[in-house]
PDB file of N, CA, C and O in Angstrom:
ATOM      1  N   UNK A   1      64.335  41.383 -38.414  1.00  0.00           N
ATOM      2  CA  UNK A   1      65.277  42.275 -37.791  1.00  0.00           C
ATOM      3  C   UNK A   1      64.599  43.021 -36.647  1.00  0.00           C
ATOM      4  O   UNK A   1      63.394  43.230 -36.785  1.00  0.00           O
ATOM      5  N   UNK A   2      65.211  43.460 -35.516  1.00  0.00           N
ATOM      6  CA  UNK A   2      64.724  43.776 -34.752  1.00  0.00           C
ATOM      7  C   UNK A   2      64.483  45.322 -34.642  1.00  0.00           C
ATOM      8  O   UNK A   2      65.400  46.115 -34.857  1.00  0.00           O
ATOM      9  N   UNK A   3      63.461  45.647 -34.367  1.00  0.00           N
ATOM     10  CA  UNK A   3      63.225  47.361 -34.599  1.00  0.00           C
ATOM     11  C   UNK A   3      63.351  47.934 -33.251  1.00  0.00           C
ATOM     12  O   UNK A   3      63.204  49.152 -33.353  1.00  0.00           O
ATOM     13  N   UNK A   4      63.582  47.547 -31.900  1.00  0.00           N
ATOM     14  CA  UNK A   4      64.349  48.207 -30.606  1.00  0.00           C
ATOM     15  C   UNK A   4      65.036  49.017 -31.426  1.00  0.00           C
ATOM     16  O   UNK A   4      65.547  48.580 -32.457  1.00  0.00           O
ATOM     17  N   UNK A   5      65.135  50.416 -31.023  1.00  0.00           N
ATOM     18  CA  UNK A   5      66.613  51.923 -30.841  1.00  0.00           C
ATOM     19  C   UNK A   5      67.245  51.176 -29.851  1.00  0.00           C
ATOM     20  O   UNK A   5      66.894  50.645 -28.798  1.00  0.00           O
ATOM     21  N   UNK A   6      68.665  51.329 -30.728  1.00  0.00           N
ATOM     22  CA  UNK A   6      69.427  51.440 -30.030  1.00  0.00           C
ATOM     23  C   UNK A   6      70.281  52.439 -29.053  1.00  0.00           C
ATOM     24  O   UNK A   6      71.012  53.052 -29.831  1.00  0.00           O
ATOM     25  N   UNK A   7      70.516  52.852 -27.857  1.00  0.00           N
ATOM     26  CA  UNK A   7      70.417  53.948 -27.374  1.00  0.00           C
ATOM     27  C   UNK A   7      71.857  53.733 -26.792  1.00  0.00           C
ATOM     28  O   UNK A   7      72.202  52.668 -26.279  1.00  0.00           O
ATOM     29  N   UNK A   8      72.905  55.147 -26.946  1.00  0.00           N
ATOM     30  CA  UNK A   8      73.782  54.850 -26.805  1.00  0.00           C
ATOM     31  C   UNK A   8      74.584  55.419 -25.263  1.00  0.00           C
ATOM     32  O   UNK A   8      75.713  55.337 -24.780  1.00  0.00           O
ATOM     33  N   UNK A   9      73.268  56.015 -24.868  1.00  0.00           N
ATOM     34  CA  UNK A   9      73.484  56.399 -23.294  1.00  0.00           C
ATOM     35  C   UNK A   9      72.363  55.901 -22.723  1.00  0.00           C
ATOM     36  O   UNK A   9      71.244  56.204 -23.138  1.00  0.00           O
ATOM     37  N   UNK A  10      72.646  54.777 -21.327  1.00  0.00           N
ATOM     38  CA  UNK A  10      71.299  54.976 -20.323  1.00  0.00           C
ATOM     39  C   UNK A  10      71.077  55.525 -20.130  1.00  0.00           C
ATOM     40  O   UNK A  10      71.886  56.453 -20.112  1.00  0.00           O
ATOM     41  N   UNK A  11      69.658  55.795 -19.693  1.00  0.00           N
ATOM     42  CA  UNK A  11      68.796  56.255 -18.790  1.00  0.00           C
ATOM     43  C   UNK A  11      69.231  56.973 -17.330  1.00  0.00           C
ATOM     44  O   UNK A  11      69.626  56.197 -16.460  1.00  0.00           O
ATOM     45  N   UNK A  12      69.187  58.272 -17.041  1.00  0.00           N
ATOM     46  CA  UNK A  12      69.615  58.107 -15.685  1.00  0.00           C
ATOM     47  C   UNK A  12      68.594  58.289 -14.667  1.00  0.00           C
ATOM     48  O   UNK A  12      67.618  59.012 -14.864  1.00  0.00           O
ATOM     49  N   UNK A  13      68.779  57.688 -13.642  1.00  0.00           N
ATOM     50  CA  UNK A  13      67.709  57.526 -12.402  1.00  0.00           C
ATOM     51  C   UNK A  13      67.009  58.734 -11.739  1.00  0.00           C
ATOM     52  O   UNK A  13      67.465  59.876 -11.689  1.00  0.00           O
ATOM     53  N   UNK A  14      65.865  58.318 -11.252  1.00  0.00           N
ATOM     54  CA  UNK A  14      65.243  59.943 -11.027  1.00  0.00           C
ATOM     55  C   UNK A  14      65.600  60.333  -9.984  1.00  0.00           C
ATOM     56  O   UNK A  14      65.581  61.558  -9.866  1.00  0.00           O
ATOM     57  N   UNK A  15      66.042  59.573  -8.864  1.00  0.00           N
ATOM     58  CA  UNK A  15      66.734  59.752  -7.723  1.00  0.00           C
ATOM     59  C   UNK A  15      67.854  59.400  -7.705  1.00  0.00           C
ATOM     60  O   UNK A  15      68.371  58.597  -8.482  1.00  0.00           O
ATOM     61  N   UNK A  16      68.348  59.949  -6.832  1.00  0.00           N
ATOM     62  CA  UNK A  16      70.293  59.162  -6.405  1.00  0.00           C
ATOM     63  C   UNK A  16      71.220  60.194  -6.475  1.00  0.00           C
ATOM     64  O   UNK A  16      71.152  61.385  -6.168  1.00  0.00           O
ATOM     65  N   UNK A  17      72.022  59.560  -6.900  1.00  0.00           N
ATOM     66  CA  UNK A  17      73.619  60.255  -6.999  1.00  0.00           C
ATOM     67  C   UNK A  17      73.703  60.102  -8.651  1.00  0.00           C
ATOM     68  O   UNK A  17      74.349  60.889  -9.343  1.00  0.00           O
ATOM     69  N   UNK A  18      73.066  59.141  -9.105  1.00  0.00           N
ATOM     70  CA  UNK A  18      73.195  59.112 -10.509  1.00  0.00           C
ATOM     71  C   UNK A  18      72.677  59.752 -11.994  1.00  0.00           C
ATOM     72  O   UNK A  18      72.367  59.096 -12.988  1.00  0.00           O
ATOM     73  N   UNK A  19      72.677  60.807 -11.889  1.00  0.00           N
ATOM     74  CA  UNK A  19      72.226  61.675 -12.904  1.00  0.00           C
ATOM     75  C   UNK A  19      72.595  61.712 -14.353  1.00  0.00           C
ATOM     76  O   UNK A  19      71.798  62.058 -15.225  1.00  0.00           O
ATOM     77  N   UNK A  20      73.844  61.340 -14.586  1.00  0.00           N
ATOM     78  CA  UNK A  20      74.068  61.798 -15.936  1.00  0.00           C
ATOM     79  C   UNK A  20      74.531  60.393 -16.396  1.00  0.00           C
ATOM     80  O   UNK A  20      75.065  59.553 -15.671  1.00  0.00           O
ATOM     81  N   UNK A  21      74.283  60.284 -17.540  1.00  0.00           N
ATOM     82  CA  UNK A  21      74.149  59.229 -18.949  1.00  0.00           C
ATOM     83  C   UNK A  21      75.147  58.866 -18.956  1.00  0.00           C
ATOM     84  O   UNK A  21      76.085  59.617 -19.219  1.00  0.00           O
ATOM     85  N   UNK A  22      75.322  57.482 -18.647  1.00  0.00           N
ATOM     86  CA  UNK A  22      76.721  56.840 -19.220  1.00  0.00           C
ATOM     87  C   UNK A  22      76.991  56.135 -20.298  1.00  0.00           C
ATOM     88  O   UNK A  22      76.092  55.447 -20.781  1.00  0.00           O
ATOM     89  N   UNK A  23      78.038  56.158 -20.779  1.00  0.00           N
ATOM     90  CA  UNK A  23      77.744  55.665 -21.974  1.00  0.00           C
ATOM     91  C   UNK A  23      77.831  53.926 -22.346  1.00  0.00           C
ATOM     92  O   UNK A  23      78.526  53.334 -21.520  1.00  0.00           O
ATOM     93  N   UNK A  24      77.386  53.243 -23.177  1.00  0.00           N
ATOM     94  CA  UNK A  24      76.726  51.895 -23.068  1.00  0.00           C
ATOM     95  C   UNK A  24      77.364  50.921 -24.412  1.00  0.00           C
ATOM     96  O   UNK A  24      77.519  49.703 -24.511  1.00  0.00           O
ATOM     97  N   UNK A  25      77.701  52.281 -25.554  1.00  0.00           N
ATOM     98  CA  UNK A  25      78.036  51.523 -26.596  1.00  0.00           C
ATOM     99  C   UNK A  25      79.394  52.392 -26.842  1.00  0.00           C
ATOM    100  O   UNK A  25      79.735  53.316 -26.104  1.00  0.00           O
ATOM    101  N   UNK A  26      80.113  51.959 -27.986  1.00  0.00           N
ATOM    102  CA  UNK A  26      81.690  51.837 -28.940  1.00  0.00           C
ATOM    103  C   UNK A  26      81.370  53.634 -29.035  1.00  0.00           C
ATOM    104  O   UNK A  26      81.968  54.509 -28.410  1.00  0.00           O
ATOM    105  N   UNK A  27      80.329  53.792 -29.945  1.00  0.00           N
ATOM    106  CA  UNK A  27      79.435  55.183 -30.658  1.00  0.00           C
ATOM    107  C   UNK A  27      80.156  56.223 -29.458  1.00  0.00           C
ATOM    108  O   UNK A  27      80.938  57.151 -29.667  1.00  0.00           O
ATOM    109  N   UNK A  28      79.741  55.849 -28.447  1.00  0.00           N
ATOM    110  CA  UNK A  28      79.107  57.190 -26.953  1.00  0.00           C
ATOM    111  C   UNK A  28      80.696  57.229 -26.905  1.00  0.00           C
ATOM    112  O   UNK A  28      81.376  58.200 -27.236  1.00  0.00           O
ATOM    113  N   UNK A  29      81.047  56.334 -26.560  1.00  0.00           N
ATOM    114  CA  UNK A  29      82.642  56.488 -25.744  1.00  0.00           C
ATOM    115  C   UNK A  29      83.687  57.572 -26.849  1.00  0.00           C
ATOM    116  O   UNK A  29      84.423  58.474 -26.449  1.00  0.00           O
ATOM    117  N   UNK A  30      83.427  57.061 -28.601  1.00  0.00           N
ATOM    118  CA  UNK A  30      84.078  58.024 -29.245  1.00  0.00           C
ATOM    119  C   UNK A  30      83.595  59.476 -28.975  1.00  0.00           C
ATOM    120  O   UNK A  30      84.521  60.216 -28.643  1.00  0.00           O
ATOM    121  N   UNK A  31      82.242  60.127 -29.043  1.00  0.00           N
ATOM    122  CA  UNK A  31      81.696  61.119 -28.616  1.00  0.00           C
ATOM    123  C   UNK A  31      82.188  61.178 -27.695  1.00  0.00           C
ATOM    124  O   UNK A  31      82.957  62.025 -28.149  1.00  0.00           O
ATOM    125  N   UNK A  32      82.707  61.009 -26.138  1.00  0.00           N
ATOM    126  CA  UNK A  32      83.214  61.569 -25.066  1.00  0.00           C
ATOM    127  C   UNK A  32      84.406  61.569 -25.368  1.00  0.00           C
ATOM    128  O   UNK A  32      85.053  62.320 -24.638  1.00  0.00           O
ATOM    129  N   UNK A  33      85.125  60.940 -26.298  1.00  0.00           N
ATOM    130  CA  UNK A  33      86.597  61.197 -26.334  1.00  0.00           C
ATOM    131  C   UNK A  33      87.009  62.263 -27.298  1.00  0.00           C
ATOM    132  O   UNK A  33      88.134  62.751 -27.410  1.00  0.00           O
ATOM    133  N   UNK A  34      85.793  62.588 -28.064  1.00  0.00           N
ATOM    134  CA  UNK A  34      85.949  63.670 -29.240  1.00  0.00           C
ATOM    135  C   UNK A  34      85.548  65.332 -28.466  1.00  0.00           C
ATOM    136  O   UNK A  34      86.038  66.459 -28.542  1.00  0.00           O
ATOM    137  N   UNK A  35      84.321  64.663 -27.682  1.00  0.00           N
ATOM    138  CA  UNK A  35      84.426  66.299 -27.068  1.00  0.00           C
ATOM    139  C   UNK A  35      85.616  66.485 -26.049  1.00  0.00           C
ATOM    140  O   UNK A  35      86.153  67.577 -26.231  1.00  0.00           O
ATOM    141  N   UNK A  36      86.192  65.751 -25.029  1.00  0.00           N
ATOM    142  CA  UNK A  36      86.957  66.083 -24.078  1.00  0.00           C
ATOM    143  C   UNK A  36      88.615  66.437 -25.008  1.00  0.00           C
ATOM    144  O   UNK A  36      89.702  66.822 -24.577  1.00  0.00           O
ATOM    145  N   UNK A  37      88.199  66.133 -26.244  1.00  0.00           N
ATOM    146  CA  UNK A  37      89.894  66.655 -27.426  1.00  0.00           C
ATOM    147  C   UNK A  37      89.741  67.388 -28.163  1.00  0.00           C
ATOM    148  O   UNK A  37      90.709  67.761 -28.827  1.00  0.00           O
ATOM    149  N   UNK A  38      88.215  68.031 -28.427  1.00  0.00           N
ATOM    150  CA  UNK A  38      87.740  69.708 -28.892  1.00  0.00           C
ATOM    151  C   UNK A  38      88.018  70.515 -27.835  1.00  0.00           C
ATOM    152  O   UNK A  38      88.287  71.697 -28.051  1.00  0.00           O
ATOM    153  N   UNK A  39      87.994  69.908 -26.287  1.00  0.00           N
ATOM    154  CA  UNK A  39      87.487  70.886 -25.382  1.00  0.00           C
ATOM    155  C   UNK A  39      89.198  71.598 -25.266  1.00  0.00           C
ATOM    156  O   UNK A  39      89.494  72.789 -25.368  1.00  0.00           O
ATOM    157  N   UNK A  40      90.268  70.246 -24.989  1.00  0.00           N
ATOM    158  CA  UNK A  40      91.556  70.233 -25.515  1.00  0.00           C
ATOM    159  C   UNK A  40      92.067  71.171 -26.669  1.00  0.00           C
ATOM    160  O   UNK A  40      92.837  72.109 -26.463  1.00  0.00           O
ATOM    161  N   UNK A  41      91.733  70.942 -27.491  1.00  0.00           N
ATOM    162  CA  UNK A  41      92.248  71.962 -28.535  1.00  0.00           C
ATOM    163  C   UNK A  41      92.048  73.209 -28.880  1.00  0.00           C
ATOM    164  O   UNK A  41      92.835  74.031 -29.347  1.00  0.00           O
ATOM    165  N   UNK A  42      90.622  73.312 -28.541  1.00  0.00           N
ATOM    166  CA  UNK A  42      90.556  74.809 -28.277  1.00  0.00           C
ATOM    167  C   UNK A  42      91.308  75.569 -27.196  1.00  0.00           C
ATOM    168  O   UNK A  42      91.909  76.625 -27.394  1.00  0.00           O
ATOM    169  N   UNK A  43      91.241  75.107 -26.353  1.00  0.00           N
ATOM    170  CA  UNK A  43      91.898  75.579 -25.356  1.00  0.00           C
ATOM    171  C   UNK A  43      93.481  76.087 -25.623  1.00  0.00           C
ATOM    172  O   UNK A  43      94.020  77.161 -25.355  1.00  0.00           O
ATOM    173  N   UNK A  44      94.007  74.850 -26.273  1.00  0.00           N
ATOM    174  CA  UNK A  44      95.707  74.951 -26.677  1.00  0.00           C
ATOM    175  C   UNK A  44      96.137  75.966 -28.085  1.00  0.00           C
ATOM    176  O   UNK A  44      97.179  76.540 -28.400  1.00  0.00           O
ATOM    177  N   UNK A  45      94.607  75.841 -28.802  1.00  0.00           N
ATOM    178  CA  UNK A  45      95.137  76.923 -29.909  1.00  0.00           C
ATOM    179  C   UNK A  45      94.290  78.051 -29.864  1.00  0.00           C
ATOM    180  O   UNK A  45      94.613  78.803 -30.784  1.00  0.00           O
ATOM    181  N   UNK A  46      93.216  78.571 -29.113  1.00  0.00           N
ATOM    182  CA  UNK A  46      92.788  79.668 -29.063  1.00  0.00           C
ATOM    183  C   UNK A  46      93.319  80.119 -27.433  1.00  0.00           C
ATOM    184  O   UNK A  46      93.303  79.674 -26.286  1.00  0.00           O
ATOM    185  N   UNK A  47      93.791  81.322 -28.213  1.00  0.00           N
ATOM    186  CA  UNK A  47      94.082  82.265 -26.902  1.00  0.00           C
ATOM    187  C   UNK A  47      92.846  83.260 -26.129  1.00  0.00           C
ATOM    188  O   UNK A  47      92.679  84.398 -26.567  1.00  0.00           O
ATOM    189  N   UNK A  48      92.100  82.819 -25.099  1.00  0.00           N
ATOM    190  CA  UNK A  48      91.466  82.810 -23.972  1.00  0.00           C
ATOM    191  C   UNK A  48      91.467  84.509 -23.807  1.00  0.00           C
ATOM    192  O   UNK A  48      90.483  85.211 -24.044  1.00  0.00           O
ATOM    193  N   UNK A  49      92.743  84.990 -23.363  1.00  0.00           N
ATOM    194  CA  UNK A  49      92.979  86.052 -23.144  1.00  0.00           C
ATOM    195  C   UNK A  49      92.728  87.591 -24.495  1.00  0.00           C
ATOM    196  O   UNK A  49      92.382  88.731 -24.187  1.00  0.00           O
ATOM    197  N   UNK A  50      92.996  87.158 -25.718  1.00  0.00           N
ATOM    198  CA  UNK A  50      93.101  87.558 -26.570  1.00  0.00           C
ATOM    199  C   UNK A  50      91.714  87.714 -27.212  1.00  0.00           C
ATOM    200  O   UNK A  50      91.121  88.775 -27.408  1.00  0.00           O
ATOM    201  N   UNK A  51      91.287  86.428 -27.516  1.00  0.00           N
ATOM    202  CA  UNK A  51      89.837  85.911 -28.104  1.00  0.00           C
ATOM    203  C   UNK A  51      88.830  85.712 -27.448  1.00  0.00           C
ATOM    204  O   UNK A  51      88.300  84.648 -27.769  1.00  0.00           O
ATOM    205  N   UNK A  52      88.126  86.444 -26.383  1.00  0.00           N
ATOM    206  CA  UNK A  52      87.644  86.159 -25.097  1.00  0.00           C
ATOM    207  C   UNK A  52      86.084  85.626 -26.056  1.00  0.00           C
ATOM    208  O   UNK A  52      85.430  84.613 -25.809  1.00  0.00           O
ATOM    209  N   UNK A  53      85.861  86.413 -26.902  1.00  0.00           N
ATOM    210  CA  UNK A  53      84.354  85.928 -27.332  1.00  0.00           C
ATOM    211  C   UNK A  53      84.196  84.622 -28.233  1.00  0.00           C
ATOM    212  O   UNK A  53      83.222  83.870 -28.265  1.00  0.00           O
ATOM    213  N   UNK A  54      85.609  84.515 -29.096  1.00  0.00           N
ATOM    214  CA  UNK A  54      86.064  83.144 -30.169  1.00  0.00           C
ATOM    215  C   UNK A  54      86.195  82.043 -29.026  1.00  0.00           C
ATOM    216  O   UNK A  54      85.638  80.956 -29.180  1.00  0.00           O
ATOM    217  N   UNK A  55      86.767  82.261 -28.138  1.00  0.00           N
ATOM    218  CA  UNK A  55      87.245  81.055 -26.988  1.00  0.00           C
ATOM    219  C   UNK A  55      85.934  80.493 -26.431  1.00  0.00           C
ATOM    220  O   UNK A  55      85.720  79.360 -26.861  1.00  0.00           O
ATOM    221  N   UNK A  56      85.035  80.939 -25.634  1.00  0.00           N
ATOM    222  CA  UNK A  56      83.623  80.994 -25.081  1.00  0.00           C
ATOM    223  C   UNK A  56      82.420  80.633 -26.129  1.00  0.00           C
ATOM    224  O   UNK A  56      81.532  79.846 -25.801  1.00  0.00           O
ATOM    225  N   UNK A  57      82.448  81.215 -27.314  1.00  0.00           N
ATOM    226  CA  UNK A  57      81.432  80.923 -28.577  1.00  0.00           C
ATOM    227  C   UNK A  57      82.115  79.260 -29.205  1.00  0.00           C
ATOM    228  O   UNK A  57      81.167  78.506 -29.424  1.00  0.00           O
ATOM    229  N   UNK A  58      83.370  78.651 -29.486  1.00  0.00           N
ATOM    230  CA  UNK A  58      84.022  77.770 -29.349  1.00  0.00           C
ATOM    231  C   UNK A  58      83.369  76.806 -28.148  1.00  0.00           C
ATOM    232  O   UNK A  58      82.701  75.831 -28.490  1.00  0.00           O
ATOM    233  N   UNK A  59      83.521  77.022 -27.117  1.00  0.00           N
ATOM    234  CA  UNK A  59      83.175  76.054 -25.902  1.00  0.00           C
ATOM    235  C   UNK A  59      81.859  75.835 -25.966  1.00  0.00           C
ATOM    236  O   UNK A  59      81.401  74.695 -26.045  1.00  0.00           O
ATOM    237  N   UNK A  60      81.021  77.061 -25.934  1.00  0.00           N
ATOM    238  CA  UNK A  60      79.388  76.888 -26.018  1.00  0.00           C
ATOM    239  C   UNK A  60      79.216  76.276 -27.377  1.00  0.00           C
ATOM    240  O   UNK A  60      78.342  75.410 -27.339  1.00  0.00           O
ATOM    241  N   UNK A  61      79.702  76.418 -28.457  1.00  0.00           N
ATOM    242  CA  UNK A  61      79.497  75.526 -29.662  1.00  0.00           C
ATOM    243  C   UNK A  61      79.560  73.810 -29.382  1.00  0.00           C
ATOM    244  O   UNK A  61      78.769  73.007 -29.877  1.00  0.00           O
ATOM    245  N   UNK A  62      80.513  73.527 -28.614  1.00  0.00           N
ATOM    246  CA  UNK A  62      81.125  72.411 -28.205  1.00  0.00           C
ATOM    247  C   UNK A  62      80.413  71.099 -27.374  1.00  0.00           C
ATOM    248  O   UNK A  62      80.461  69.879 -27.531  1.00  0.00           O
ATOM    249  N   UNK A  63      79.496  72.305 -26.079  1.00  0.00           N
ATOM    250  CA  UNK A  63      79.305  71.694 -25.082  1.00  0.00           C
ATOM    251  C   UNK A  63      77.685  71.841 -25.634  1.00  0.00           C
ATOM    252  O   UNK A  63      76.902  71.450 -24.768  1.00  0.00           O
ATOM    253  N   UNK A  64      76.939  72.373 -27.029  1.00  0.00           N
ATOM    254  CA  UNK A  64      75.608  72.604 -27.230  1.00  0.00           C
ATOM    255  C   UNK A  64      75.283  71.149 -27.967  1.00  0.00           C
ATOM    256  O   UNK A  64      74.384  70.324 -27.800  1.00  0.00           O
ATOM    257  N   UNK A  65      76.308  71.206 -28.763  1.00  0.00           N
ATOM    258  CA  UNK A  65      76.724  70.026 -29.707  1.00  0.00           C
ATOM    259  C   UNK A  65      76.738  68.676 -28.489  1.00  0.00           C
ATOM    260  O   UNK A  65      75.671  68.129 -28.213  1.00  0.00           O
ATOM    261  N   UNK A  66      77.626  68.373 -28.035  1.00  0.00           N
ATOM    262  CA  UNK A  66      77.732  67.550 -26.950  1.00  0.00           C
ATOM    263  C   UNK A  66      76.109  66.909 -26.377  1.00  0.00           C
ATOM    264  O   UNK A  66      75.793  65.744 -26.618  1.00  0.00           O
ATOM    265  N   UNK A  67      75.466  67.572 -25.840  1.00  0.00           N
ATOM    266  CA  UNK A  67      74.404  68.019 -24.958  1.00  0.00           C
ATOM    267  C   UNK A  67      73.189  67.106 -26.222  1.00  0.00           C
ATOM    268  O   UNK A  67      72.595  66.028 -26.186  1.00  0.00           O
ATOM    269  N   UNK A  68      73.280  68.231 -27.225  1.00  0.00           N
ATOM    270  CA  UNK A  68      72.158  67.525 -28.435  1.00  0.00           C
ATOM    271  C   UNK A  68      72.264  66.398 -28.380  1.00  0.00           C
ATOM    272  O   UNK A  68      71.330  65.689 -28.006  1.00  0.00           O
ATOM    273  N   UNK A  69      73.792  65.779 -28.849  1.00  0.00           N
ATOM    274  CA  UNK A  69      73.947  64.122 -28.474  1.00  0.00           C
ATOM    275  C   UNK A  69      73.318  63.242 -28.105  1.00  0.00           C
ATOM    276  O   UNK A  69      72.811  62.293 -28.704  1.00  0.00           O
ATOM    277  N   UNK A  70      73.337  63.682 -26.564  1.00  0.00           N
ATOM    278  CA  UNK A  70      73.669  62.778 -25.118  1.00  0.00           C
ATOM    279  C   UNK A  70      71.740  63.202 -25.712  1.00  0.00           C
ATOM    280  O   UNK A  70      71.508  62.366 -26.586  1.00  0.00           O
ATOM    281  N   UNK A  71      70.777  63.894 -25.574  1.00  0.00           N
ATOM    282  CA  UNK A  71      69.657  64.064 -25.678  1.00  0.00           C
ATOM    283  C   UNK A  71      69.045  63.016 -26.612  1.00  0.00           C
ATOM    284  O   UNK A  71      68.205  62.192 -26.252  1.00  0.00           O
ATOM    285  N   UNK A  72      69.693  63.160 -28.201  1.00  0.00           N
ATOM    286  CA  UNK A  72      69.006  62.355 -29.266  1.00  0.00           C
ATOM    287  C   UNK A  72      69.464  61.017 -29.224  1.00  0.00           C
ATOM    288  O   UNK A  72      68.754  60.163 -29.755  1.00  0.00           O
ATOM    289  N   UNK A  73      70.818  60.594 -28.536  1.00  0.00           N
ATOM    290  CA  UNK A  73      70.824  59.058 -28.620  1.00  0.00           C
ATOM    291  C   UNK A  73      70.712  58.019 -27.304  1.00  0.00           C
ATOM    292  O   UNK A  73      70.846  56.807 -27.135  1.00  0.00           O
ATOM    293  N   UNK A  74      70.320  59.436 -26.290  1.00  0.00           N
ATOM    294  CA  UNK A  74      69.907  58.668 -25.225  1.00  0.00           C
ATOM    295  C   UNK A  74      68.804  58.124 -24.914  1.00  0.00           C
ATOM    296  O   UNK A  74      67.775  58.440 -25.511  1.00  0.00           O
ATOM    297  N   UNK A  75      68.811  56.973 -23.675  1.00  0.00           N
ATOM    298  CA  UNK A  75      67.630  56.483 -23.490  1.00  0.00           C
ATOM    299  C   UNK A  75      66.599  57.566 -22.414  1.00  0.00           C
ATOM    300  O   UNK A  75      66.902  58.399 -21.560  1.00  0.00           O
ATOM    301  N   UNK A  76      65.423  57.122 -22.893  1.00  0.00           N
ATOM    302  CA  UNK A  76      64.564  57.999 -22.163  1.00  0.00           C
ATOM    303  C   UNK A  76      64.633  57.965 -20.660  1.00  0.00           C
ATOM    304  O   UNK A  76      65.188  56.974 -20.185  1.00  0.00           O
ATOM    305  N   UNK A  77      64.083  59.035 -19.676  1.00  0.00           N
ATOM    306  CA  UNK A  77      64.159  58.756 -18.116  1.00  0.00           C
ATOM    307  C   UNK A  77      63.185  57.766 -18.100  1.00  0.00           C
ATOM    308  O   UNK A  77      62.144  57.531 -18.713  1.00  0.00           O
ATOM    309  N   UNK A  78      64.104  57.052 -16.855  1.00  0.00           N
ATOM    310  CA  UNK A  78      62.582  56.252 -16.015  1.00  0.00           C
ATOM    311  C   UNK A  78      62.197  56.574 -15.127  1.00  0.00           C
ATOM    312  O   UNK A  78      62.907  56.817 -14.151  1.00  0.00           O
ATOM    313  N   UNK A  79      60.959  56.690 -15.144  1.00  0.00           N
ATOM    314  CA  UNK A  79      60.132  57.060 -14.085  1.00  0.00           C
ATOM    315  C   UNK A  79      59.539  56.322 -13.542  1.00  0.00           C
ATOM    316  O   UNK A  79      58.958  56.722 -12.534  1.00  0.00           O
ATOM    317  N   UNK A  80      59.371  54.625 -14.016  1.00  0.00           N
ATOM    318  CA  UNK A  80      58.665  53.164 -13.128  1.00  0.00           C
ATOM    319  C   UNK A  80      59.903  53.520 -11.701  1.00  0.00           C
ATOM    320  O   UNK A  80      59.679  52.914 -10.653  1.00  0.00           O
ATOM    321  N   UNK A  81      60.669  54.118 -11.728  1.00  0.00           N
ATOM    322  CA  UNK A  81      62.205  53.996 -10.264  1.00  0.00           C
ATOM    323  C   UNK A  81      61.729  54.268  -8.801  1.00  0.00           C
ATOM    324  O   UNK A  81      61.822  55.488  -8.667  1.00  0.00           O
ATOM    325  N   UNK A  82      61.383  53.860  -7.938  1.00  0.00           N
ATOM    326  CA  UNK A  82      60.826  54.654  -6.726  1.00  0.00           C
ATOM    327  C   UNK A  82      62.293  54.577  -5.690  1.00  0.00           C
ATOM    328  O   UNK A  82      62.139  54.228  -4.520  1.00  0.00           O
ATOM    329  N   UNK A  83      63.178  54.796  -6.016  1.00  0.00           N
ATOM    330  CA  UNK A  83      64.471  54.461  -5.160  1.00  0.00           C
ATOM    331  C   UNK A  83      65.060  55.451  -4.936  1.00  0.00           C
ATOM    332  O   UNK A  83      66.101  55.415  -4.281  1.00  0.00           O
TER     333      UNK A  83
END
């Protein structure tokens, strides 16, 4: 069996326009569709105006979570890139 990680975001380039991790496998794409329908729901059932610190502690919960992700199942930078 093969012992390669499997990594479910590339690598992004050290130069360019291309910075952030796209996703590569089934795994990543549910994670982007789960945070962009937390980011959704909070929004639609916490009131913003009302809950200013629940709404914001909610999002930063969201987007910390998110972030850890994209960190632990991504692939490492490359730095062999001179482009």
């Amino acid at each position: 069996m093969d012992k390669t990680p499997r990594y479910w975001y590339e690598a992004p380039l050290p130069r360019g326009w291309r910075r952030y991790r796209r996703p590569v496998t089934w795994e990543a794409v549910v994670v982007e569709a789960g945070f962009l329908a937390a980011l959704w729901t909070i929004h639609a059932v916490v009131d913003e105006r009302r809950h200013v610190l629940l709404f914001f502690g909610l999002i930063l919960g969201v987007v910390l979570a998110y972030c850890a992700i994209h960190h632990w199942k991504g692939e490492p930078k490359r730095r062999d890139l001179w482009f």
